[in-house]
C-alpha positions in Angstrom: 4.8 -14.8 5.0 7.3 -13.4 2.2 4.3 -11.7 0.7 3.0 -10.7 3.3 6.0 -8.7 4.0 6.1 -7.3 0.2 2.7 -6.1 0.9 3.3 -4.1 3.9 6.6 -2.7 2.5 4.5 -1.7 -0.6 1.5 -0.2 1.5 4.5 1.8 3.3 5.6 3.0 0.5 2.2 4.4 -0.7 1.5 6.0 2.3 4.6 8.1 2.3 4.2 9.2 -1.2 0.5 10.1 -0.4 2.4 12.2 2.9 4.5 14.0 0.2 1.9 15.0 -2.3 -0.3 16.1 0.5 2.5 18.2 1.8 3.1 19.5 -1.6 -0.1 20.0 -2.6 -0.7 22.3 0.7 2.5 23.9 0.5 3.2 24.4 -3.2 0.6 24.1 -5.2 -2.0 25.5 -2.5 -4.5 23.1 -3.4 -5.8 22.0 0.3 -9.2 20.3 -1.4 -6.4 17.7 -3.1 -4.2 17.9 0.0 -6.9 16.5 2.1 -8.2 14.2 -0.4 -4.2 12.8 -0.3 -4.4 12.4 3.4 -7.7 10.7 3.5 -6.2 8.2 1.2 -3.2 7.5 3.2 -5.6 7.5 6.4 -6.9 4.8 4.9 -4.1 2.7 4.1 -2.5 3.3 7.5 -5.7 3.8 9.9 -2.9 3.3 13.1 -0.6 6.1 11.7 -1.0 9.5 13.6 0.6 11.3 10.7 -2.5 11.3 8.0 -4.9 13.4 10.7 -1.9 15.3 12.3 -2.1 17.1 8.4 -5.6 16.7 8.1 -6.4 18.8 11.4 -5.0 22.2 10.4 -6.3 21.9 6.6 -10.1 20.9 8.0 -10.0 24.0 10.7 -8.9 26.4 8.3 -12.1 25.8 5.8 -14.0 25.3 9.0 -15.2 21.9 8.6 -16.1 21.3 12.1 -17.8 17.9 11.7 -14.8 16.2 9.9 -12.0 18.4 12.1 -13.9 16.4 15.3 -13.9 13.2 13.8 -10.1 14.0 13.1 -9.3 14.7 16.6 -10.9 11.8 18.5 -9.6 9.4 16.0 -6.3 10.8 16.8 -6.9 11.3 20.2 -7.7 7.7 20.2 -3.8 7.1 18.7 -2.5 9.6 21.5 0.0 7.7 24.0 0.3 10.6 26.1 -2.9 10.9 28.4 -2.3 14.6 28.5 -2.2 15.3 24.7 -5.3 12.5 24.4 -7.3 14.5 27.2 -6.7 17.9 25.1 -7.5 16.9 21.6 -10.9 15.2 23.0 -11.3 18.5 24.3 -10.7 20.2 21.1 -12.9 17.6 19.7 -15.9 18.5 21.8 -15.6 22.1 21.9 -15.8 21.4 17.8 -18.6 19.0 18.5 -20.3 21.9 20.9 -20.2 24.2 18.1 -21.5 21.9 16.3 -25.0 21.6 17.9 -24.9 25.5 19.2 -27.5 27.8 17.1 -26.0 29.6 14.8 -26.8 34.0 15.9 -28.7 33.9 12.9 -31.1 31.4 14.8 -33.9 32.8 16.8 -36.0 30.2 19.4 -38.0 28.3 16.9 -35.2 27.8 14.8 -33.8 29.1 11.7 -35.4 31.2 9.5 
């Protein structure tokens, strides 16, 4: 049980440094690919914790990864306590997931070219 214990303190530990050099990889260093790289890995260790896809969200819709950015916001959507802030990000999710499967302008009716 003791080391049980030790190894939850230590994977609390790693998933707050992998917070903080997500956070200052976005905001000092401006390297988002490594910021989201950082919060997949403390997704990972902590798959309960809201925090990892609360940073990963903004970082995937600004390069306009639509696939991953939906997969964010059910998961957390599937965290959400609050039925109203659950019932909008599955919305957000879908509206990504819509976009998804919409032809692009560039499409005509057989497909693209």
């Amino acid at each position: 049980l003791s080391r049980e214990a030790d190894v939850a303190r230590e994977r609390a530990t790693q998933l707050q440094r992998r917070l903080e050099r997500a956070a200052l990889l976005r905001d000092q260093i401006k390297d988002e690919r490594a910021a989201v790289t950082e919060l997949e890995r403390a997704r990972t260790l902590a798959p309960l914790d809201p925090r990892p896809l609360d940073g990963l969200a903004p970082l995937l819709e600004a390069r306009g990864d639509r696939a991953a950015l939906a997969e964010v916001l059910e998961a957390r959507a599937a965290l959400e306590p609050d039925g109203k802030v659950a019932a909008d990000l599955w919305e957000r999710a879908a509206s990504q997931r819509l976009a998804l499967a919409a032809p692009s302008s560039s499409d005509d009716e057989t497909g693209p070219k």
